[in-house]
Biopython code that builds the backbone (N, CA, C, O; Angstrom):
import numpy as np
from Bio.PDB.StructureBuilder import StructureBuilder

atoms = [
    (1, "UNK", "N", (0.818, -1.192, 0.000)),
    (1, "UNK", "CA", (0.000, 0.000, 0.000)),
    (1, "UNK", "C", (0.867, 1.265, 0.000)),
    (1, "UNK", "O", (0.418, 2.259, -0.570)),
    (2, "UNK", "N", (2.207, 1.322, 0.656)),
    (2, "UNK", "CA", (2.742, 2.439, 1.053)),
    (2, "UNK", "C", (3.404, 3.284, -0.371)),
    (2, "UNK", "O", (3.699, 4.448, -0.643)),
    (3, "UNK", "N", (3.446, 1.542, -1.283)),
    (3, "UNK", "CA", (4.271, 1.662, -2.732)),
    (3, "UNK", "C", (3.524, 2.654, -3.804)),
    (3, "UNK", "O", (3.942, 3.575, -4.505)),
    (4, "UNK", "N", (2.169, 2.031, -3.610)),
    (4, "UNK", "CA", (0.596, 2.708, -4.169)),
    (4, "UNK", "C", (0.802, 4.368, -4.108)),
    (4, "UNK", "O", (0.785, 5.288, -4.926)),
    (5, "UNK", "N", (0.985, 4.237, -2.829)),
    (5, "UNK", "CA", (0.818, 5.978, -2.387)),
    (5, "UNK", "C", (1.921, 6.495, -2.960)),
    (5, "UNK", "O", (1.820, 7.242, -3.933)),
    (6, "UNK", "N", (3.126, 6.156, -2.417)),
    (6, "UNK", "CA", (4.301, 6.686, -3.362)),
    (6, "UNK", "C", (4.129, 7.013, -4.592)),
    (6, "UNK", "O", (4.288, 8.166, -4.992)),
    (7, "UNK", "N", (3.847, 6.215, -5.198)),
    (7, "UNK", "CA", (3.598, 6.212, -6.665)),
    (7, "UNK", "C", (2.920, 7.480, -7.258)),
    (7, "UNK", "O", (3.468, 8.227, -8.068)),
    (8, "UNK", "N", (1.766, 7.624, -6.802)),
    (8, "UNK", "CA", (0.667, 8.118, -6.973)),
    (8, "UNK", "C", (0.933, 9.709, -6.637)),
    (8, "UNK", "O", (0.332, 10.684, -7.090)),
    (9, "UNK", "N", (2.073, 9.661, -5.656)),
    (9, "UNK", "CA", (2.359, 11.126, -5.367)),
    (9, "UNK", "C", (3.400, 11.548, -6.242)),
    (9, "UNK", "O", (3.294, 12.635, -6.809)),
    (10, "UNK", "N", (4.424, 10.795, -6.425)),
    (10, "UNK", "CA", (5.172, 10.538, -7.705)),
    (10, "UNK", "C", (4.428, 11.279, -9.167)),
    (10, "UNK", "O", (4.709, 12.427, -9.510)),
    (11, "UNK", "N", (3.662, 10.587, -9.761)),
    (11, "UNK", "CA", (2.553, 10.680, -10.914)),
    (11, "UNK", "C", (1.778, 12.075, -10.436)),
    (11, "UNK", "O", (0.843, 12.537, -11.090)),
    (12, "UNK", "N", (2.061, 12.419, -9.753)),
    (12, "UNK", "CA", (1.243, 13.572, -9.275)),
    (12, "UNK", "C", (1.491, 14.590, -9.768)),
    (12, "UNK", "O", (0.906, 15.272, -10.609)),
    (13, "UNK", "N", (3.095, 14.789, -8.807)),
    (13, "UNK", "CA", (3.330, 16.170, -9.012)),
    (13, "UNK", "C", (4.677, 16.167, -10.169)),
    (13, "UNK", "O", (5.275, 17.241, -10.118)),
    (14, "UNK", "N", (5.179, 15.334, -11.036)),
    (14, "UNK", "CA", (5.995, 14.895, -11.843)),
    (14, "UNK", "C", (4.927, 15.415, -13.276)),
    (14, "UNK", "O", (5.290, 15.930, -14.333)),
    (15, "UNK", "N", (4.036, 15.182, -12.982)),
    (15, "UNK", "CA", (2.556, 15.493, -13.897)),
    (15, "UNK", "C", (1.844, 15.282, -15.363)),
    (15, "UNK", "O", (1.042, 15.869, -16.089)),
    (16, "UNK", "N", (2.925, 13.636, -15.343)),
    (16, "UNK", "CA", (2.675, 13.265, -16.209)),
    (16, "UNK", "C", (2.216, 11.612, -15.645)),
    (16, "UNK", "O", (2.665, 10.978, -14.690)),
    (17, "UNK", "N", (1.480, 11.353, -16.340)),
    (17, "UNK", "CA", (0.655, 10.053, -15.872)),
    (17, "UNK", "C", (1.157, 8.721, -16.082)),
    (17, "UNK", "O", (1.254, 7.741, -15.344)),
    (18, "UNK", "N", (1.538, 9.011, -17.643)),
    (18, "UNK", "CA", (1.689, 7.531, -18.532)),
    (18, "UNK", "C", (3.474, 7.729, -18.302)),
    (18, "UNK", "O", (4.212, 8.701, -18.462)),
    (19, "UNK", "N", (3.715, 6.366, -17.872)),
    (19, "UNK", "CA", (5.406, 6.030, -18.139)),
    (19, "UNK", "C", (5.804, 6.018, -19.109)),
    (19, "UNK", "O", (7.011, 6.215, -19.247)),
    (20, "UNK", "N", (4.955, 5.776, -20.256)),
    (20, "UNK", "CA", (5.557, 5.556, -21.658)),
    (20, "UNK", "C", (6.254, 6.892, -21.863)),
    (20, "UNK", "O", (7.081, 6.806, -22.771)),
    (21, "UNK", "N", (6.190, 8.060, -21.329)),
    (21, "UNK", "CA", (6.923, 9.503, -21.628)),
    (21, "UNK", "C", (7.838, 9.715, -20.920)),
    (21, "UNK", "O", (7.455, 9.715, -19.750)),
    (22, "UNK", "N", (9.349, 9.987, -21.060)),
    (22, "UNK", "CA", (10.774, 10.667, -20.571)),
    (22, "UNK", "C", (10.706, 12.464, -20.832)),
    (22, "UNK", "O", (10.200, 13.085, -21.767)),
    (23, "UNK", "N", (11.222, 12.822, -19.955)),
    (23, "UNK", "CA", (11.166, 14.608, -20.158)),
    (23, "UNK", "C", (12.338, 14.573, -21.010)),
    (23, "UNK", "O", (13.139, 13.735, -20.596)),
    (24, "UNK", "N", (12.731, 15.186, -22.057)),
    (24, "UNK", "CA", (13.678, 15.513, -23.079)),
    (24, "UNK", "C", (14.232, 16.891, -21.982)),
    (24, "UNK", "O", (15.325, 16.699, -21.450)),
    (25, "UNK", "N", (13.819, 17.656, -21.793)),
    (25, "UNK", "CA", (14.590, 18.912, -21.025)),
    (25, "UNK", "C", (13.737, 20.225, -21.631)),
    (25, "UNK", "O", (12.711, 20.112, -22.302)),
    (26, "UNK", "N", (14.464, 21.682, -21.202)),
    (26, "UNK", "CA", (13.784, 22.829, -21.482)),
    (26, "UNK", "C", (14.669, 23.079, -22.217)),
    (26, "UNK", "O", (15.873, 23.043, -21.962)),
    (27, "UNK", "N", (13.813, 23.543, -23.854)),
    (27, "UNK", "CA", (14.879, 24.012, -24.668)),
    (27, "UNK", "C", (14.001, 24.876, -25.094)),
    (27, "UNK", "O", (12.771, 24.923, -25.067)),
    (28, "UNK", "N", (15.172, 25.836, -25.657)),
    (28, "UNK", "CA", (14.631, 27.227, -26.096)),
    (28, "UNK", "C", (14.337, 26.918, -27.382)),
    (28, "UNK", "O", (14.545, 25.852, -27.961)),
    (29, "UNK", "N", (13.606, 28.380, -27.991)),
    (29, "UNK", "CA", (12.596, 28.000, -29.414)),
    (29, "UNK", "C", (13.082, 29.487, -29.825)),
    (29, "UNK", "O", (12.605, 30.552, -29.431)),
    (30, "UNK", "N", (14.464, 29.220, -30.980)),
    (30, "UNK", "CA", (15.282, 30.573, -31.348)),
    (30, "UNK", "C", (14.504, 30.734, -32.621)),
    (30, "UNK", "O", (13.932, 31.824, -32.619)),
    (31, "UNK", "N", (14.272, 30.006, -33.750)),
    (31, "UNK", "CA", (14.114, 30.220, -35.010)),
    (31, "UNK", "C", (12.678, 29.691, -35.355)),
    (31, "UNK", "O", (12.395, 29.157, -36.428)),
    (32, "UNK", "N", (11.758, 29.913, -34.262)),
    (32, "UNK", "CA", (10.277, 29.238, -34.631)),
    (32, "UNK", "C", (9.884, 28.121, -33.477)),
    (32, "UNK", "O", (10.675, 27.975, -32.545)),
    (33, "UNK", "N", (8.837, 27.437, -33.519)),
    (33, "UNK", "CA", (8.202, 26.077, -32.827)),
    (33, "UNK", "C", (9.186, 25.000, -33.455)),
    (33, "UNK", "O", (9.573, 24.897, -34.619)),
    (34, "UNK", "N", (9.478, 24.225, -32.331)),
    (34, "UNK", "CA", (10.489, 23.074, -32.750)),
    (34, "UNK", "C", (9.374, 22.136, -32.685)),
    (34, "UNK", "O", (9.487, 21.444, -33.696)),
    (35, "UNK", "N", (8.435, 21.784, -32.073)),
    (35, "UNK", "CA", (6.972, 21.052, -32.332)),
    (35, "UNK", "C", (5.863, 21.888, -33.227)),
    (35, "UNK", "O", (5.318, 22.939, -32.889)),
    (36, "UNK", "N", (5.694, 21.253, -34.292)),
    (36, "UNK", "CA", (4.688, 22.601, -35.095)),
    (36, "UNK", "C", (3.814, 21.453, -35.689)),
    (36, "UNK", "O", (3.519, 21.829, -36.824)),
    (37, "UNK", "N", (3.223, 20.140, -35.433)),
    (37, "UNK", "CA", (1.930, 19.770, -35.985)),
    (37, "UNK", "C", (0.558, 20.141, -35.505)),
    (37, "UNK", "O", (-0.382, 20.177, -36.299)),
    (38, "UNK", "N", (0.406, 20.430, -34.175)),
    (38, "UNK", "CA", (-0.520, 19.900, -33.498)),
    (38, "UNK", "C", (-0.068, 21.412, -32.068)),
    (38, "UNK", "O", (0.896, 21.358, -31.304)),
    (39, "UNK", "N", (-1.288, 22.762, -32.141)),
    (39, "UNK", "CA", (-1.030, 23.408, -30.973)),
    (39, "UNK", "C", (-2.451, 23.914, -30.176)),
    (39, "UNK", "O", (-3.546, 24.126, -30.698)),
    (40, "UNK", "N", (-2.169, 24.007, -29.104)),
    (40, "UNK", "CA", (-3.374, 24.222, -28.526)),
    (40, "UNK", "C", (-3.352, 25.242, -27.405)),
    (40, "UNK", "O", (-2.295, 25.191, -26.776)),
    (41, "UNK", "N", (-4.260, 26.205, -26.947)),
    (41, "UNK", "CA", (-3.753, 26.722, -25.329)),
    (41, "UNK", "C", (-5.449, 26.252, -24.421)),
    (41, "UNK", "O", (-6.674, 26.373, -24.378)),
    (42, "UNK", "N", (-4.209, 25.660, -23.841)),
    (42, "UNK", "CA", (-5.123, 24.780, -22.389)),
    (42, "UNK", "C", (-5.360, 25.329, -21.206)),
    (42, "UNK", "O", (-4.703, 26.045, -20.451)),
    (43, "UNK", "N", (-6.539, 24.809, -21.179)),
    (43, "UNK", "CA", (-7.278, 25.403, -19.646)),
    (43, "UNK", "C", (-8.357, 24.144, -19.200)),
    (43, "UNK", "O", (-9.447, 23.817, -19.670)),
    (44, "UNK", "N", (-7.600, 23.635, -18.154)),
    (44, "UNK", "CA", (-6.029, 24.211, -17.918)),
    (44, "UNK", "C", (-5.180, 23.214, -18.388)),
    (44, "UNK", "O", (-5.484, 22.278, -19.128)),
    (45, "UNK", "N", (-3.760, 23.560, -17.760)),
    (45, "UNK", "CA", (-2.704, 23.007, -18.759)),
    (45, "UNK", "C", (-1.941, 21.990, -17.916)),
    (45, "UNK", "O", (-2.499, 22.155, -16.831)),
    (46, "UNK", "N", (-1.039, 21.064, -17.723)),
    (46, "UNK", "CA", (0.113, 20.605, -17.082)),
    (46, "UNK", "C", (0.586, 19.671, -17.981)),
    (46, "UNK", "O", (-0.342, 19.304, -18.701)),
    (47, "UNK", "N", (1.846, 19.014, -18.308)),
    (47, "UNK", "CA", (2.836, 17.890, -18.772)),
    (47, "UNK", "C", (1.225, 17.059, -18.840)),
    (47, "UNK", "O", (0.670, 17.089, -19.938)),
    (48, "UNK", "N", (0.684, 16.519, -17.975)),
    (48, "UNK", "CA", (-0.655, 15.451, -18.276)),
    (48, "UNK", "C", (-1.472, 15.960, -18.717)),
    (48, "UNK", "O", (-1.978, 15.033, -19.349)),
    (49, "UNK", "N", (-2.351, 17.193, -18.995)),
    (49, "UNK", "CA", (-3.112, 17.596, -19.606)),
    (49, "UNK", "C", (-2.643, 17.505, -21.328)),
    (49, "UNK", "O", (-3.386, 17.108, -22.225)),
    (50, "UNK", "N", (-1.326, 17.949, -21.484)),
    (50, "UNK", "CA", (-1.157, 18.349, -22.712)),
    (50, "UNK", "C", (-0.458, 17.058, -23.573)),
    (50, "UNK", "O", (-0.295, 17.046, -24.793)),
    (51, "UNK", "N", (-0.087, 15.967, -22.617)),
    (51, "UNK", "CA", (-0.044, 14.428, -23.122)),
    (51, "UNK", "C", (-1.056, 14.348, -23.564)),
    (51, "UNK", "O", (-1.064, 14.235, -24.790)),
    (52, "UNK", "N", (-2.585, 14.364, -22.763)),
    (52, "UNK", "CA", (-3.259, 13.764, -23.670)),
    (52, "UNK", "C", (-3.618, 14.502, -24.801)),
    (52, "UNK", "O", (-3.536, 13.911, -25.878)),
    (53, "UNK", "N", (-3.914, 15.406, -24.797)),
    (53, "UNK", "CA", (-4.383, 16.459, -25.976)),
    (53, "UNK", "C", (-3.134, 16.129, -27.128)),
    (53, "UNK", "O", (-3.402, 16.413, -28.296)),
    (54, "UNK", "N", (-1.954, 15.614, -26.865)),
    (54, "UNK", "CA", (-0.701, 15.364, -28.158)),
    (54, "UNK", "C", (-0.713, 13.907, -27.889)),
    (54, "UNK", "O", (0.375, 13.351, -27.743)),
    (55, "UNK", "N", (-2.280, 12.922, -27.768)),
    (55, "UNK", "CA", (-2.138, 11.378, -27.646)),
    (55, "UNK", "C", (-1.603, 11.073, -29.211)),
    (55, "UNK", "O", (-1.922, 11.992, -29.965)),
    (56, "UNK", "N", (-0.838, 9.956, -29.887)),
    (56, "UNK", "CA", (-0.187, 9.448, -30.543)),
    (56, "UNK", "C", (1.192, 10.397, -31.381)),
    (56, "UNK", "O", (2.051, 9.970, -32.153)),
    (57, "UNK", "N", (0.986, 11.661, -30.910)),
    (57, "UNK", "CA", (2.495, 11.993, -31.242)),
    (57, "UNK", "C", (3.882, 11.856, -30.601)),
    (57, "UNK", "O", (4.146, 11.695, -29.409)),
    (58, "UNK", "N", (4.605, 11.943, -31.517)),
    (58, "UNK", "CA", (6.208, 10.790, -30.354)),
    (58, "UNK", "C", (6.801, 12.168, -29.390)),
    (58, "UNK", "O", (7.618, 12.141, -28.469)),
    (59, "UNK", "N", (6.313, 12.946, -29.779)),
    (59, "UNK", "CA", (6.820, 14.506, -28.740)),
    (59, "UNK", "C", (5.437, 15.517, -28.188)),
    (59, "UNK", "O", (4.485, 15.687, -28.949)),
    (60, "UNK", "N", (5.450, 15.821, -27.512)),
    (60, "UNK", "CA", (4.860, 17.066, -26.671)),
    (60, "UNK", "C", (5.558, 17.365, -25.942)),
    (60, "UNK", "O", (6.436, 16.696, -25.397)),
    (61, "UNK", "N", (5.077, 19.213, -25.717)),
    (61, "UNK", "CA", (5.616, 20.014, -24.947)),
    (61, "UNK", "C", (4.662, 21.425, -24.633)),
    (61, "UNK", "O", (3.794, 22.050, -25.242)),
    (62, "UNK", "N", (5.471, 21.550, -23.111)),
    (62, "UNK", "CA", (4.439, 22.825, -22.104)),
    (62, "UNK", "C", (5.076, 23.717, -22.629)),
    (62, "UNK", "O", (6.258, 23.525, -22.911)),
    (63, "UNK", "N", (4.378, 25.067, -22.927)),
    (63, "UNK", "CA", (5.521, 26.612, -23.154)),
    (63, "UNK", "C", (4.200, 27.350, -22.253)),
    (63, "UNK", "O", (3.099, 26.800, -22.234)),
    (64, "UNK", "N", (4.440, 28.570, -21.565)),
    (64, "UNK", "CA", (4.158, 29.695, -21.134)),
    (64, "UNK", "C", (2.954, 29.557, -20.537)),
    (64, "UNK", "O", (2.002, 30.285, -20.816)),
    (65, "UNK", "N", (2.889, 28.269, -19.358)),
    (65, "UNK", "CA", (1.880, 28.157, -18.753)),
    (65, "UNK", "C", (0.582, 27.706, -19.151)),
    (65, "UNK", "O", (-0.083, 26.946, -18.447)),
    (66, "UNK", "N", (0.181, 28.171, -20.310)),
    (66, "UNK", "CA", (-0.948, 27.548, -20.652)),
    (66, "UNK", "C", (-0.573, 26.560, -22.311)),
    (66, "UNK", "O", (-1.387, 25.644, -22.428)),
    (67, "UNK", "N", (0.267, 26.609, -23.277)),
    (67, "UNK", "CA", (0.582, 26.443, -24.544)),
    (67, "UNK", "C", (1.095, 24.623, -24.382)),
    (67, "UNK", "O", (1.885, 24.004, -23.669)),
    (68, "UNK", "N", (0.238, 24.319, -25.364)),
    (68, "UNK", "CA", (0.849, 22.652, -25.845)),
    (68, "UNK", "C", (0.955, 22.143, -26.634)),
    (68, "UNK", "O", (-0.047, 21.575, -27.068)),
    (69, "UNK", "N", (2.151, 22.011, -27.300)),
    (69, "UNK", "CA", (2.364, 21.178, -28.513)),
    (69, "UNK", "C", (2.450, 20.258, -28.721)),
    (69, "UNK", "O", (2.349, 19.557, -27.714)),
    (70, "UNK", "N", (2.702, 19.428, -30.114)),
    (70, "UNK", "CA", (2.707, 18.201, -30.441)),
    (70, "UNK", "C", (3.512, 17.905, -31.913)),
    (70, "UNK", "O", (3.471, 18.773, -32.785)),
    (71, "UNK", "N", (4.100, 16.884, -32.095)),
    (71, "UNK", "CA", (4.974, 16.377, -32.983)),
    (71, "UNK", "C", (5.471, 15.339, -33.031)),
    (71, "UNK", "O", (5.658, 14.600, -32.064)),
    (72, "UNK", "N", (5.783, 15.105, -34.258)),
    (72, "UNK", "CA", (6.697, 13.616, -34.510)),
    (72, "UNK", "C", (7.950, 13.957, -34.692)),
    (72, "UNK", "O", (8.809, 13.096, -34.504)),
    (73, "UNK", "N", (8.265, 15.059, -35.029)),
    (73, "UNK", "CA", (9.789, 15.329, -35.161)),
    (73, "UNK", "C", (10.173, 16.663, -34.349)),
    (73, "UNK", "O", (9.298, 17.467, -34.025)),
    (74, "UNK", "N", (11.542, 16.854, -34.037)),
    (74, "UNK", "CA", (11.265, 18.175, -33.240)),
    (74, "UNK", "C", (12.377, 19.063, -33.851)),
    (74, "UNK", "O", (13.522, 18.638, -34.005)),
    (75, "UNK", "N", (12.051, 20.119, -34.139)),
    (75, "UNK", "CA", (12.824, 21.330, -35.603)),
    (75, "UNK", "C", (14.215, 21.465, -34.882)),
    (75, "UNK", "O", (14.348, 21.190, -33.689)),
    (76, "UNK", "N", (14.937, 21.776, -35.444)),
    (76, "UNK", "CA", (16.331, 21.958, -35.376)),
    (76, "UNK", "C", (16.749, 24.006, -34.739)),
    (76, "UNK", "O", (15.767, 24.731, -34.574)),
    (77, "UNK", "N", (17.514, 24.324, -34.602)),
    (77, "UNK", "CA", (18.321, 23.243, -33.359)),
    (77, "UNK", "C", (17.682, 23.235, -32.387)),
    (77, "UNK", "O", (16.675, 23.866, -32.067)),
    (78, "UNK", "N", (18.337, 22.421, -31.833)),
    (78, "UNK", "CA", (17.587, 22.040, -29.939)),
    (78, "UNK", "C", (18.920, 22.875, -28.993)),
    (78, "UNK", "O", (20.043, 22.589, -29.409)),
    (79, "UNK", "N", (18.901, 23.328, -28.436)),
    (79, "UNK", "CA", (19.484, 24.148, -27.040)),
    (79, "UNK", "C", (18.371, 24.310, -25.834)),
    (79, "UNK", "O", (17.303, 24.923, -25.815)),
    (80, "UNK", "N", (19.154, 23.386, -24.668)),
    (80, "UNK", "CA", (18.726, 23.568, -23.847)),
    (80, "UNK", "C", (18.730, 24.914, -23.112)),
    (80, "UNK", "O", (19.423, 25.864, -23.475)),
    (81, "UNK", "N", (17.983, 24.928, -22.149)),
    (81, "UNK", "CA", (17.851, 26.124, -21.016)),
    (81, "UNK", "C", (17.671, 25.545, -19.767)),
    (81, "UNK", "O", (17.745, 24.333, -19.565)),
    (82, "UNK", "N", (17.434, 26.403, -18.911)),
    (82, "UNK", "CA", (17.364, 26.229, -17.511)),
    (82, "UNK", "C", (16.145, 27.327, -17.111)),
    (82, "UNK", "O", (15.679, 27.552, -15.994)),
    (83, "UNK", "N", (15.852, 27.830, -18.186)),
    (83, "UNK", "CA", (14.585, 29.008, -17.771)),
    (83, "UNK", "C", (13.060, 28.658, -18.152)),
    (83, "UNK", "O", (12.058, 29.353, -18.316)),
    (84, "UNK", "N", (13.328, 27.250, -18.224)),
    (84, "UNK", "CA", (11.402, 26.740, -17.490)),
    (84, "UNK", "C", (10.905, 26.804, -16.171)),
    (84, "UNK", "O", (10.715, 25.821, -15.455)),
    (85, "UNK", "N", (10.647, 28.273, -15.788)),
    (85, "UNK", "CA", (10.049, 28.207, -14.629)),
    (85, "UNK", "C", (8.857, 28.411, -14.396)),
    (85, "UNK", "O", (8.431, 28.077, -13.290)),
    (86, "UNK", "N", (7.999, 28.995, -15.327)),
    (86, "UNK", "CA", (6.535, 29.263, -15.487)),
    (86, "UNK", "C", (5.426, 28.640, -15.309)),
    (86, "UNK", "O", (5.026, 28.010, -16.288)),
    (87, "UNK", "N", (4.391, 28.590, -13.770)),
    (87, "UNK", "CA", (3.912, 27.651, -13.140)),
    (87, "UNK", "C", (2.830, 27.583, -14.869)),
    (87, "UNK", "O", (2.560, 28.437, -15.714)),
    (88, "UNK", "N", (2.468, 25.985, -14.702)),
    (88, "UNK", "CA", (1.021, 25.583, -14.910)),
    (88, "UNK", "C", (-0.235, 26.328, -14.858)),
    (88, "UNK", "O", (-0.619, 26.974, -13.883)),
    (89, "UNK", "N", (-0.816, 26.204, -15.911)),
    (89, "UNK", "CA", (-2.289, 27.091, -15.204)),
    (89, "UNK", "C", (-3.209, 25.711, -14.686)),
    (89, "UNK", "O", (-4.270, 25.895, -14.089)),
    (90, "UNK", "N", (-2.720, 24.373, -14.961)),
    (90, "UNK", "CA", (-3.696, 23.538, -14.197)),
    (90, "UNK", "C", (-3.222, 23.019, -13.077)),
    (90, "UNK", "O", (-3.810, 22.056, -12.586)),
    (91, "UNK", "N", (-1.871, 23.650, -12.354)),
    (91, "UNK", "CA", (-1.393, 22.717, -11.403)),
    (91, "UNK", "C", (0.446, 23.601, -11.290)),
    (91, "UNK", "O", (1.570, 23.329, -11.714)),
    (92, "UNK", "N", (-0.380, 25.076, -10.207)),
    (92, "UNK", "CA", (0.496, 25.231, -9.828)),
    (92, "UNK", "C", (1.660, 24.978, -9.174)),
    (92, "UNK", "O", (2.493, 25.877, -9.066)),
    (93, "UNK", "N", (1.881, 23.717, -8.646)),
    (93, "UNK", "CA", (2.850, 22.977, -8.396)),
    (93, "UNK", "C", (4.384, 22.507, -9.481)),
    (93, "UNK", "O", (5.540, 22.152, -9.247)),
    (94, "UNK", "N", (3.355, 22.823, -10.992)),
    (94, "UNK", "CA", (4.555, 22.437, -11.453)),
    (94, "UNK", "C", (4.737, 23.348, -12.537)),
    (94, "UNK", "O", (3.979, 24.309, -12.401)),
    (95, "UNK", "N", (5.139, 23.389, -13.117)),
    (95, "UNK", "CA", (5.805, 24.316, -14.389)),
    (95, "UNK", "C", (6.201, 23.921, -15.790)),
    (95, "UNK", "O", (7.125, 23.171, -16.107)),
    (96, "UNK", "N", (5.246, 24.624, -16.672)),
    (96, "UNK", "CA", (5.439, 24.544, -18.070)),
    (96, "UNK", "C", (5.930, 25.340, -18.678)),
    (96, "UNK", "O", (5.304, 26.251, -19.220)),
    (97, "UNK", "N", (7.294, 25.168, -18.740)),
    (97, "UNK", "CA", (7.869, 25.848, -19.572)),
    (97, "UNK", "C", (8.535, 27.288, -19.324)),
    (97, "UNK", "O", (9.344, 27.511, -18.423)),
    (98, "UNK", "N", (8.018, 28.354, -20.372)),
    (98, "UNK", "CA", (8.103, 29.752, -20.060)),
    (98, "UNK", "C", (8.159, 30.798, -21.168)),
    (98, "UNK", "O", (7.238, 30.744, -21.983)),
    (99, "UNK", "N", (9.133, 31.787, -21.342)),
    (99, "UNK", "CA", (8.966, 32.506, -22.569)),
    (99, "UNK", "C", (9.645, 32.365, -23.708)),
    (99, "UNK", "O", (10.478, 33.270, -23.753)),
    (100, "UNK", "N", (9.713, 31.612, -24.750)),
    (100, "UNK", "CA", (10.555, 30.819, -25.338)),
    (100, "UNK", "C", (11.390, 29.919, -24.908)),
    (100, "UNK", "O", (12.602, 29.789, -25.074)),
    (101, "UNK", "N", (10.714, 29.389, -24.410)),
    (101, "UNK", "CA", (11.169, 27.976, -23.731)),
    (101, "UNK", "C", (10.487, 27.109, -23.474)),
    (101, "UNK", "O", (9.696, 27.712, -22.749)),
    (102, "UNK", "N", (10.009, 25.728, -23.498)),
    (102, "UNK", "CA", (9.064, 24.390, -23.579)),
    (102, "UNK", "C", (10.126, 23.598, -22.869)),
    (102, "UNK", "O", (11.340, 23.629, -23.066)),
    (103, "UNK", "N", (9.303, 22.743, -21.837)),
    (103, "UNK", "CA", (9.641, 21.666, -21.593)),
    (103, "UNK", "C", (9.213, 20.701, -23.107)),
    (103, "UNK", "O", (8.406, 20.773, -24.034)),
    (104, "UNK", "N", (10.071, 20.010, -22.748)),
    (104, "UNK", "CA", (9.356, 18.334, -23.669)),
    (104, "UNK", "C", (9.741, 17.631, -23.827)),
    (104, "UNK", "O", (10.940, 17.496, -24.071)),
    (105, "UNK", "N", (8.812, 16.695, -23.762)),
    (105, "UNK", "CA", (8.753, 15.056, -23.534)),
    (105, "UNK", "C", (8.671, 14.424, -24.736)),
    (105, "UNK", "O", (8.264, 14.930, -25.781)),
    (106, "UNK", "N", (9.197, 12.928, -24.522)),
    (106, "UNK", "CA", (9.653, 11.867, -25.640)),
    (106, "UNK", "C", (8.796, 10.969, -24.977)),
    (106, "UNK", "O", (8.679, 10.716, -23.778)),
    (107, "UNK", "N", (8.006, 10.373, -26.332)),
    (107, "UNK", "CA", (7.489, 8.830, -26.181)),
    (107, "UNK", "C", (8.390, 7.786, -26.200)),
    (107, "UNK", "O", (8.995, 7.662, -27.265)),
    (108, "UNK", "N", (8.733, 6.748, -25.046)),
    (108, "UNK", "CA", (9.718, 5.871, -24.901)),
    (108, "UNK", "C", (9.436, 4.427, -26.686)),
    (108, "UNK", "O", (8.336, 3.882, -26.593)),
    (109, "UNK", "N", (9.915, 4.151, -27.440)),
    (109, "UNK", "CA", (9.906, 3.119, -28.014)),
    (109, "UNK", "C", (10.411, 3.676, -29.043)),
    (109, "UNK", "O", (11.125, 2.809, -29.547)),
    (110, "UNK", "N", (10.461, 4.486, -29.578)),
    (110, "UNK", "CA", (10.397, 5.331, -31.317)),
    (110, "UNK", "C", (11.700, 5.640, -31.428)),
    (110, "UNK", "O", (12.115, 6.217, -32.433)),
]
sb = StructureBuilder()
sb.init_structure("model")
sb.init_model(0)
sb.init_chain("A")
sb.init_seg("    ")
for serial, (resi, resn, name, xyz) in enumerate(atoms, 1):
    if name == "N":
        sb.init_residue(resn, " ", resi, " ")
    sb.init_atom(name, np.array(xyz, "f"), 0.0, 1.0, " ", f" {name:<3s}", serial, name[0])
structure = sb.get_structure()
């Protein structure tokens, strides 16, 4: 039971549901959307909200609190950051992203 709970608090505030997803990191967006099939602004938003809304693409990603993308490929170049600090609008606990900058996540198998 204690494993259950762990878990669950884990999946919580990590805020993504499904294991099948790894966080790729916060990278900045210099020359355009590095995810550009699939965009939406959510209400509200978190890493699990915007999984499902990008269900069967091999990438999604949080930008500026409410913004979620989706893709199979992710645009060139990639440079990370360290300036995703911009809470969630569904779950101030955690943070999507920020101002040219997206977290994002990889579907594990692809």
């Amino acid at each position: 039971m204690k494993g259950t709970i762990f878990c669950c608090l884990v999946l919580f505030f990590s805020g993504v549901v499904s294991d099948n997803y790894e966080r790729v990191g916060c990278v900045k967006e210099i020359s355009g959307r590095i995810l550009r099939e699939k965009a939406g602004n959510l209400k509200p938003n978190s890493p699990w909200h915007c999984q499902k809304f990008c269900a069967g693409y091999r990438y999604f990603g949080v930008e500026f609190g409410k913004e979620c993308f989706c893709g199979n490929t992710i645009g060139l170049p990639v440079i990370t950051s360290s300036k995703c600090t911009m809470t969630c609008e569904g779950n101030r606990l955690l943070t999507c992203g920020g101002s040219s900058v997206i977290d994002v996540y990889q579907r594990h198998g692809n």
